[in-house]
C-alpha positions as CSV (number, residue, x, y, z in Angstrom):
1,X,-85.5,-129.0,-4.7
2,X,-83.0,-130.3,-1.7
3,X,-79.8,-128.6,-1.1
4,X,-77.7,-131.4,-2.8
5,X,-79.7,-130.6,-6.1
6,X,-79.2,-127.0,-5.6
7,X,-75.4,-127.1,-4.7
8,X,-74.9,-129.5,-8.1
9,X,-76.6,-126.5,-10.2
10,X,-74.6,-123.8,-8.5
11,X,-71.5,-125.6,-9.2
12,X,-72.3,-126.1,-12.9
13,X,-73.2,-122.7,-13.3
14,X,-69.6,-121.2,-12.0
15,X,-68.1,-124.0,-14.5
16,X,-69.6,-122.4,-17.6
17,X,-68.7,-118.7,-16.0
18,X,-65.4,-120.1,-15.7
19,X,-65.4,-121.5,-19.4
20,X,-66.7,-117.7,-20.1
21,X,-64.4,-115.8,-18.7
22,X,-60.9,-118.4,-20.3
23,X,-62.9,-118.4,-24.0
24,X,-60.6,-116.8,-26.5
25,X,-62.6,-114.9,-29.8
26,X,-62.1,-118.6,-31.4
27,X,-64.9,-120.0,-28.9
28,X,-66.7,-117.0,-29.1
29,X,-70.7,-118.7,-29.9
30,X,-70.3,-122.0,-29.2
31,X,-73.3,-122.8,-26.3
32,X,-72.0,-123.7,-22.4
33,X,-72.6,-126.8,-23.2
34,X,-70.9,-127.6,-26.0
35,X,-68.0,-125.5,-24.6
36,X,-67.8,-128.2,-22.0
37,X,-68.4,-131.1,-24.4
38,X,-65.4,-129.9,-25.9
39,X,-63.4,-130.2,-23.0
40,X,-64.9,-133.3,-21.2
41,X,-64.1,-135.4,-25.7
42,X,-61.7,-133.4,-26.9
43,X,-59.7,-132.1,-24.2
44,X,-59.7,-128.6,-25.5
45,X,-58.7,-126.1,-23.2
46,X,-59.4,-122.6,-23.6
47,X,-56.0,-121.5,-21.2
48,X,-53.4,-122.9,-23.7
49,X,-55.9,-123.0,-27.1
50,X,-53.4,-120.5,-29.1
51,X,-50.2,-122.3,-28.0
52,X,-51.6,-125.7,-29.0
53,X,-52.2,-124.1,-32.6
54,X,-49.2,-122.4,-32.7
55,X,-47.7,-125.9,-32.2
56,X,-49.2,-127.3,-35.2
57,X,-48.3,-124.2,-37.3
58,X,-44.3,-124.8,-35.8
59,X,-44.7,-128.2,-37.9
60,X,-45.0,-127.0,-41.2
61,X,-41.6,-126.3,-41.8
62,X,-41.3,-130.1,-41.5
63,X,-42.9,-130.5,-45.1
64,X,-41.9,-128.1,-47.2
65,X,-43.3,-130.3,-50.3
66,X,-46.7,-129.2,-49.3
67,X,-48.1,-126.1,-50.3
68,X,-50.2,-124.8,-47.0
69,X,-52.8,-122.4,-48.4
70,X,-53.6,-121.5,-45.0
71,X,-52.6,-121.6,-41.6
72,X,-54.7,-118.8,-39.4
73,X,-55.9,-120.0,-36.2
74,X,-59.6,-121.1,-36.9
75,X,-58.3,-123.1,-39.7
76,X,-55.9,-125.2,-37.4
77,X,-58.1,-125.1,-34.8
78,X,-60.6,-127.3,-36.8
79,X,-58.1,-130.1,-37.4
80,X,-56.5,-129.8,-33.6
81,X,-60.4,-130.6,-32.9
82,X,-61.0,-133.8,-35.2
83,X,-58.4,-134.8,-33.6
84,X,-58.8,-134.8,-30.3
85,X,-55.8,-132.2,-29.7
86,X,-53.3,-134.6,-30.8
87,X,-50.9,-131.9,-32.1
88,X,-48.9,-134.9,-34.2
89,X,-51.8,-135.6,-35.4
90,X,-53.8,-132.6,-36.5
91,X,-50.7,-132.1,-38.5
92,X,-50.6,-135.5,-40.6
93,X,-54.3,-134.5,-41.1
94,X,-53.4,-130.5,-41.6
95,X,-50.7,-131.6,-44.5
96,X,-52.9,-134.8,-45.7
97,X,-56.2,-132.2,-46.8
98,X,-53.4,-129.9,-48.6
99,X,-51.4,-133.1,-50.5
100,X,-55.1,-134.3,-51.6
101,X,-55.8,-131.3,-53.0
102,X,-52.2,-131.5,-54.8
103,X,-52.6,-134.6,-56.6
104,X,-55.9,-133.8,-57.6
105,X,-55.8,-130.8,-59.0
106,X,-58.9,-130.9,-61.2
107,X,-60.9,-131.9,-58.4
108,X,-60.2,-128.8,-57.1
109,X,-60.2,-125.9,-60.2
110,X,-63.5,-124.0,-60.1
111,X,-64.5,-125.3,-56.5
112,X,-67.6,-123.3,-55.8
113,X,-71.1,-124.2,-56.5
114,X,-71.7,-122.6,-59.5
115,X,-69.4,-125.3,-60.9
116,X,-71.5,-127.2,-63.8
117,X,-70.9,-130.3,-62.0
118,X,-70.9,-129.9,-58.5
119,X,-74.2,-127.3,-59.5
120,X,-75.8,-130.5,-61.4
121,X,-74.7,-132.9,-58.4
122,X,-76.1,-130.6,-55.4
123,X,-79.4,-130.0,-57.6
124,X,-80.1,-134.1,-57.8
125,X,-79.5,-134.2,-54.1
126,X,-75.7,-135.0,-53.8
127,X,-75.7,-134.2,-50.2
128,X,-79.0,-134.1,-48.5
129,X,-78.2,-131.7,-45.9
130,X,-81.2,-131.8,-43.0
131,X,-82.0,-128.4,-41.6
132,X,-81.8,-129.7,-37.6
133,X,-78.9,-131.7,-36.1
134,X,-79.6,-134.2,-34.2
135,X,-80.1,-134.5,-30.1
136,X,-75.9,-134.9,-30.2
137,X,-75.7,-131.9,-31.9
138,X,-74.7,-133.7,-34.9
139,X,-75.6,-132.1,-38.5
140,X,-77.2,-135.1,-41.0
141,X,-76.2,-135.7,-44.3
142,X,-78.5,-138.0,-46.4
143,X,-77.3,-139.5,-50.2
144,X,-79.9,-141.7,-51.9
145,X,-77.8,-143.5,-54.0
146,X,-80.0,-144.7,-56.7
147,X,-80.2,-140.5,-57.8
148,X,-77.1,-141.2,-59.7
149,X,-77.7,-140.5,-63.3
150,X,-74.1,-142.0,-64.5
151,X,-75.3,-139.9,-67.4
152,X,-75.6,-136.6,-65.8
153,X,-73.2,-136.8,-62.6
154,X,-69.5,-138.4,-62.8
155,X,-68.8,-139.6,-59.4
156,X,-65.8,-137.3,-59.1
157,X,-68.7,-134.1,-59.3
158,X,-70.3,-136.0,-56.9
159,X,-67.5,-136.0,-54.7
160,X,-66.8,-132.5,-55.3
161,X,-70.1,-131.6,-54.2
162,X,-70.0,-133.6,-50.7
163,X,-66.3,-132.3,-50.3
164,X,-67.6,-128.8,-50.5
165,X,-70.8,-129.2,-48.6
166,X,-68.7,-130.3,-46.3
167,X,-66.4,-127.0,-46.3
168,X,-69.4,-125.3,-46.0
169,X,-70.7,-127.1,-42.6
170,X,-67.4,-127.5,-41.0
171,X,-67.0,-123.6,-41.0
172,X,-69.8,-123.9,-38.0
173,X,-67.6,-124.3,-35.1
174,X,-70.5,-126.4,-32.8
175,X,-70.3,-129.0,-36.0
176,X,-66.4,-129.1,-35.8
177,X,-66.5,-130.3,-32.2
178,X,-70.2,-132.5,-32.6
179,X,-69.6,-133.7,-35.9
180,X,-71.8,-135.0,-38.7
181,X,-74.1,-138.4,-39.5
182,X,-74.4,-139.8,-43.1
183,X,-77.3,-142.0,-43.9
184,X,-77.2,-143.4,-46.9
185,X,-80.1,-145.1,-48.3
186,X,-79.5,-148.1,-51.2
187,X,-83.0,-148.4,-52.1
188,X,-83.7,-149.2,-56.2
189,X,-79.4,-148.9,-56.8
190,X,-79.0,-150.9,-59.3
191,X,-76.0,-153.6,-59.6
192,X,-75.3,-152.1,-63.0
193,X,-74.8,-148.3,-61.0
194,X,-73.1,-150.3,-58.4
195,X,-70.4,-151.5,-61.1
196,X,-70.0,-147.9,-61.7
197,X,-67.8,-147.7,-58.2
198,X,-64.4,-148.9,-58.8
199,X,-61.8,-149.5,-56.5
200,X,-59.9,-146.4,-57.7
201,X,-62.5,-143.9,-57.4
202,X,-63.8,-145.7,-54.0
203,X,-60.5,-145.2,-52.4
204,X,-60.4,-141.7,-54.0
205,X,-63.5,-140.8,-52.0
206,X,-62.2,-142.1,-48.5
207,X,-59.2,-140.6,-49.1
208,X,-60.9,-137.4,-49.2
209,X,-63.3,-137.8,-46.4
210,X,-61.3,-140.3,-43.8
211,X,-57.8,-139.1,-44.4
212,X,-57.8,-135.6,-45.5
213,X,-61.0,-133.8,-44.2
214,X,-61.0,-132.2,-40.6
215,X,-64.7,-134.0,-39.9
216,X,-66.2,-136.2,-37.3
217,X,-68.1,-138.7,-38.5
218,X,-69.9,-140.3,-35.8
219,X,-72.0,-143.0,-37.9
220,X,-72.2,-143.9,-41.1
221,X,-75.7,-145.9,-41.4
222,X,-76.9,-148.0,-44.8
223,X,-80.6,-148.3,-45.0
224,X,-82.4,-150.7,-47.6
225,X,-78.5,-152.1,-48.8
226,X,-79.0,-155.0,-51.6
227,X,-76.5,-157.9,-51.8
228,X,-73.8,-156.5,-53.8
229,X,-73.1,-153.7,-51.3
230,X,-72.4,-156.1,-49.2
231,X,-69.5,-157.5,-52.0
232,X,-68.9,-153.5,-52.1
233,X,-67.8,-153.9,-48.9
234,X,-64.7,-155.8,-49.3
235,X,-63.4,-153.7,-52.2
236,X,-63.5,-150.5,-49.2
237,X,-62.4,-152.4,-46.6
238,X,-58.7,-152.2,-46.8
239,X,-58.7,-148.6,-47.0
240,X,-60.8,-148.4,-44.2
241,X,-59.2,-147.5,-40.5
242,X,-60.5,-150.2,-38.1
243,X,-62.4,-147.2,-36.2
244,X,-63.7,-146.1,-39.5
245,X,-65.4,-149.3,-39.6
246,X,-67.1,-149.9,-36.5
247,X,-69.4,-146.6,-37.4
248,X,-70.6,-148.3,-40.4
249,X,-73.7,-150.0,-39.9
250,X,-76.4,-151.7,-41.8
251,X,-79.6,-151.3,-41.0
252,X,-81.7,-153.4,-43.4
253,X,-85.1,-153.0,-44.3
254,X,-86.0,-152.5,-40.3
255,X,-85.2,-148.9,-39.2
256,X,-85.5,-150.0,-35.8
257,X,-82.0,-149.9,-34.9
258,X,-81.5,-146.7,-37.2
259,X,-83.9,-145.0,-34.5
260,X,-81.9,-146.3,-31.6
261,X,-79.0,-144.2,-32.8
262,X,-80.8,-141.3,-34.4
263,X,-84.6,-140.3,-33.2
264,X,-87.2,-140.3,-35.5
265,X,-87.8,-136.6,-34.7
266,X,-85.0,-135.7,-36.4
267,X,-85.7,-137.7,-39.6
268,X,-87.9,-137.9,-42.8
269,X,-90.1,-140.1,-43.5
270,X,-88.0,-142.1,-46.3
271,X,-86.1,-143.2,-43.0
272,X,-89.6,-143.5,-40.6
273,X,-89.0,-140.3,-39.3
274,X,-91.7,-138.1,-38.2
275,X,-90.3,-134.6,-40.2
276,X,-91.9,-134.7,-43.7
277,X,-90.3,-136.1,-47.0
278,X,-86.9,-134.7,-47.8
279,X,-87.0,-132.0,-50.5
280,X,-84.3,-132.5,-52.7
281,X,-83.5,-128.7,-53.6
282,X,-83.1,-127.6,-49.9
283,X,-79.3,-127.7,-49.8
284,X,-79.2,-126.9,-53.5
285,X,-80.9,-123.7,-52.7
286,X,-78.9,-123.1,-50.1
287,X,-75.6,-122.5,-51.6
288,X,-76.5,-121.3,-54.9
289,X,-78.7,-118.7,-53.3
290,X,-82.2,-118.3,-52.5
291,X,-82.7,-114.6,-53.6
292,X,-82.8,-114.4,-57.0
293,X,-85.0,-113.1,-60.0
294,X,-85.0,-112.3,-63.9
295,X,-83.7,-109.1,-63.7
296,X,-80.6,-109.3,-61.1
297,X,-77.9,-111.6,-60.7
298,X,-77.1,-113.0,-57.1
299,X,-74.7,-114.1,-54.7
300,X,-74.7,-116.3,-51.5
301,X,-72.4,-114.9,-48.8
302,X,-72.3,-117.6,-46.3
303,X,-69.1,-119.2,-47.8
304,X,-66.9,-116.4,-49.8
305,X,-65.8,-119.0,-52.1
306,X,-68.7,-119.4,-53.8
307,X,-70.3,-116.6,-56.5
308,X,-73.2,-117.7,-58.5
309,X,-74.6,-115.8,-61.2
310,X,-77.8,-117.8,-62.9
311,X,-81.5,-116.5,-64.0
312,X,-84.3,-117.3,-62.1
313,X,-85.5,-119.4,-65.4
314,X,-82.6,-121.7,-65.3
315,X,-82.8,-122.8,-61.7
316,X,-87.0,-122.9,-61.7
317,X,-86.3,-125.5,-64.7
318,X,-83.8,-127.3,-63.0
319,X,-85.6,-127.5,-59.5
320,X,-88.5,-127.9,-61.1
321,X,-91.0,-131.2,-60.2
322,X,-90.3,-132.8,-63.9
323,X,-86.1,-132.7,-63.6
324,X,-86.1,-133.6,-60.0
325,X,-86.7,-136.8,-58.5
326,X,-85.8,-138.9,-55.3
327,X,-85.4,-142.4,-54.5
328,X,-88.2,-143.4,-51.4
329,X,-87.0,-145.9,-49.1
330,X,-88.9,-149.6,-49.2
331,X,-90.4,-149.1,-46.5
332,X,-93.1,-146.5,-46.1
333,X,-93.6,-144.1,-43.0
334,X,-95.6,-145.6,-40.2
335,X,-95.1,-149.0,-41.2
336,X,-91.7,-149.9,-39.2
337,X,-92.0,-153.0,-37.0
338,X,-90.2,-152.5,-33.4
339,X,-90.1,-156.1,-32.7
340,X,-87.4,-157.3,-29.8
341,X,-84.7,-159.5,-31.7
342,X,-85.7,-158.3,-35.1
343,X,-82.5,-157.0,-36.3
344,X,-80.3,-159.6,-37.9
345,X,-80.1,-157.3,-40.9
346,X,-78.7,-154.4,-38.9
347,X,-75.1,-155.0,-37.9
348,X,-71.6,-153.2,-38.6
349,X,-70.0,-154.1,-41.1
350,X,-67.4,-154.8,-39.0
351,X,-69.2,-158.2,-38.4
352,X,-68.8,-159.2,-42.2
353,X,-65.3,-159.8,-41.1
């Protein structure tokens, strides 16, 4: 190793000592790298992190028609981050999650997983939550649409669940700064489910997740999309941001362009990934809790907002082979084509325009 190599090391090195000694207890776990990562995308900076949160929290008085439920310094600190450390606006974002939560109310009673609805959505797979993030850092959230049972789930429970899930993941302060993928995979939706999603309860939905939910979303990929999702498109788009839009991409029945954005190490194999085929209850079990049995009720501690109390019997029935099922992509693992040029059904959606 030559001394240029050696001097670049020693310098990183005192960065990330330097980054140790300036961390305040709000930074406290987060790796060296993703400490700098922070700095280099969001221009966080440990030496004035309280006074840029205190700035946010001076705004508040400037809406007193919002009720803020909470304002402690990891809370802000999460929208200050999706935001890039725009203090305006991680407050618009700060008062827009609150006001959606005012106007819908019942969205919001009984928000915990235990919740009959958001129980039934998270056991059918309403998110897919992958255990690993990928090599950005970035946690993965799958939905195979054609799971909907319009006869089991309402698309409002649905919501609820991802909105929750969601609460859940974004208490992980490396996901606040790396953010989150969604994959969604159309396979077998049907145009009669796809008639199911309204213009009201569409906009509902990215008014909850664009506008009023402290989340990066760095893509937002459609595998195996039919025709009409297409047609979906231009009942979204006006409520879309224009950034919004260039992370939404299409990806056909070729996942060849899915894997030049997200490795195949870090998916199943309903997307050509080399990990093994998603198991539907994995998030499920998560949050309701996987320590249970006949005799004793249980709890999950990992989010205090959620106490569960079921019988082992219940949730072996419900997770059990018969009542679960998942939609499998068209095309099967190992039999992707990477073929140069073969990708005029992958493209944002911004090129529908």
């Amino acid at each position: 190793m030559g001394p240029v190599s050696l001097l670049s090391k020693y310098h990183k090195l005192s960065s990330w000592k330097e980054d140790l000694a300036n961390m305040t207890h709000l930074q406290i776990g987060l790796s060296p790298e993703t400490i700098d990562k922070a700095r280099l995308e969001l221009n966080e900076n440990p030496d004035v992190l309280h006074q840029d949160i205190q700035q946010v929290r001076d705004m508040i008085i400037t809406r007193p028609d919002i009720g803020f439920l909470r304002t402690d310094d990891a809370f802000i600190l999460r929208f200050l981050r999706a935001r890039k450390f725009h203090q305006a606006d991680a407050f618009r974002l700060l008062a827009q999650y609150f006001q959606y939560r005012q106007l819908n109310l019942d969205m919001f009673k009984n928000f915990k997983a235990d919740d009959p609805g958001i129980k039934k959505a998270l056991i059918d797979g309403f998110p897919g939550v992958l255990e690993n993030c990928d090599h950005y850092g970035r946690k993965i959230l799958l939905l195979f649409a054609a799971n909907w049972d319009q006869s089991r789930n309402s698309f409002t429970d649905i919501l609820r669940a991802i909105l929750l899930s969601l609460e859940v993941l974004i208490e992980d302060a490396e996901l606040q700064i790396n953010g989150f993928i969604l994959i969604i995979d159309w396979s077998n939706f049907s145009f009669k489910q796809a008639s199911k999603l309204t213009p009201s309860i569409l906009k509902l939905a990215i008014e909850g997740l664009q506008d009023s939910f402290p989340a990066r979303f760095g893509g937002v990929h459609f595998v195996n999309q039919p025709w009409y999702i297409h047609a979906l498109y231009t009942l979204i788009k006006p409520f879309l941001k224009d950034k919004t839009r260039k992370r939404i991409f299409l990806h056909g029945n070729n996942l060849n362009s899915l894997h030049q954005l997200i490795h195949p190490e870090f998916l199943p194999s309903e997307f050509g990934g080399t990990l093994p085929p998603y198991d539907m209850g994995t998030w499920a079990r998560t949050l309701l809790g996987p320590d249970y049995s006949d005799e004793n009720d249980y709890t999950h501690t990992s989010y205090n907002a959620m106490h569960v109390k079921h019988t082992s019997s219940n949730l072996e029935r419900e997770f059990s082979p018969k009542t679960m099922k998942r939609s499998q992509s068209v095309v099967e693992a190992g039999t992707l084509k990477y073929e140069k040029g073969e990708i005029e059904n992958t493209q944002s959606l911004l090129a529908l325009d």
